[in-house]
N, C-alpha and C positions, 0 to 999 in steps of 0.2 A: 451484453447489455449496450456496449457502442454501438453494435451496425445500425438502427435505424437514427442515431446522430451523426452520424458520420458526415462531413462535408457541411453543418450548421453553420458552425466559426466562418467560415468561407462566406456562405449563403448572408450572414448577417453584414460582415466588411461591406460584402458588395451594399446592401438592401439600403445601410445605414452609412455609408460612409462613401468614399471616392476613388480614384487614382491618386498614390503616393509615391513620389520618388524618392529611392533610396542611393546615395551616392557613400561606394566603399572608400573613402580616401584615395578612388586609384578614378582614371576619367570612365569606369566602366560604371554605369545606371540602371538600375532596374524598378522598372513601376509595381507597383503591388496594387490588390482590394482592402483598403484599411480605413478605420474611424479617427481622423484627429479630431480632438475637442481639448479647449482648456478648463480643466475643472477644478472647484474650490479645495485646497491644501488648506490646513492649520501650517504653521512655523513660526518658531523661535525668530520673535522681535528685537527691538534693543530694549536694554534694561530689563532681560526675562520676559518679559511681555509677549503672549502669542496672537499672533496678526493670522487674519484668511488671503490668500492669492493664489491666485489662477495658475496653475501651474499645465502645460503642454504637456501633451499624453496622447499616444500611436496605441493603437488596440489593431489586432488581427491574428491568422490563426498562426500558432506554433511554429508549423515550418517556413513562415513567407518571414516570418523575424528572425530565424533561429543564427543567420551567418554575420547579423549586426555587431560589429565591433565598439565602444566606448570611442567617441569622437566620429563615430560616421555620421555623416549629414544627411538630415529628411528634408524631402519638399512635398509637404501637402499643398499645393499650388495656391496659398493663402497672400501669400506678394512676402513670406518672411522664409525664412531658411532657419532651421533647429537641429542642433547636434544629439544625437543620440546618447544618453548616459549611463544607461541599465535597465535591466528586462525585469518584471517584477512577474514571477511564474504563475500561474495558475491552479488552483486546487483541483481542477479536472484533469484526469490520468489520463484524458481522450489525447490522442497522440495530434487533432486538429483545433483545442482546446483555442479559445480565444485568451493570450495572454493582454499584457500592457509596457509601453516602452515607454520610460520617463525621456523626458526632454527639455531642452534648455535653449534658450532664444541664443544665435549666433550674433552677437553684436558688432 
């Protein structure tokens, strides 16, 4: 039931999204096809209280995320720089499946 999706996840990064650089904590960079967007998060305010913010988020397919380590730095060419934090997987078994990579502003 994959082969005629095969290569979507790809085909969408490009369609809707840009070039993103990925830097492994080492001076070596690799560009990818991926979607940044910041999108509305619920979170725990003060005093219990839950607040909406925009929290940074890398979408693209499977294997162009798969070797991101906890601390590697994205540049979607926005003029900001954000650290990679954890990969939230995807329900689709498609081995090019589009996942999402949370992200944190580097201050």
């Amino acid at each position: 039931m994959q082969g005629p999706f095969r290569g979507v996840a790809g085909s969408l990064a490009r369609a809707f999204g840009g070039t993103v650089t990925l830097h492994y904590g080492t001076p070596q960079a690799r560009d990818v096809s991926a979607v940044f967007r910041r999108v509305p998060r619920r979170v725990d305010g003060l005093n219990g209280a839950e607040i909406e913010t925009l929290v940074p988020v890398l979408r693209a397919s499977r294997p162009e995320l798969a070797d991101l380590a906890e601390g590697d730095l994205v540049d979607p060419k926005d003029g900001r720089i954000y650290r990679f934090l954890f990969l939230e997987e995807s329900p689709s078994p498609a081995s090019d499946a589009l996942v999402t990579a949370q992200l944190e502003d580097v201050q």
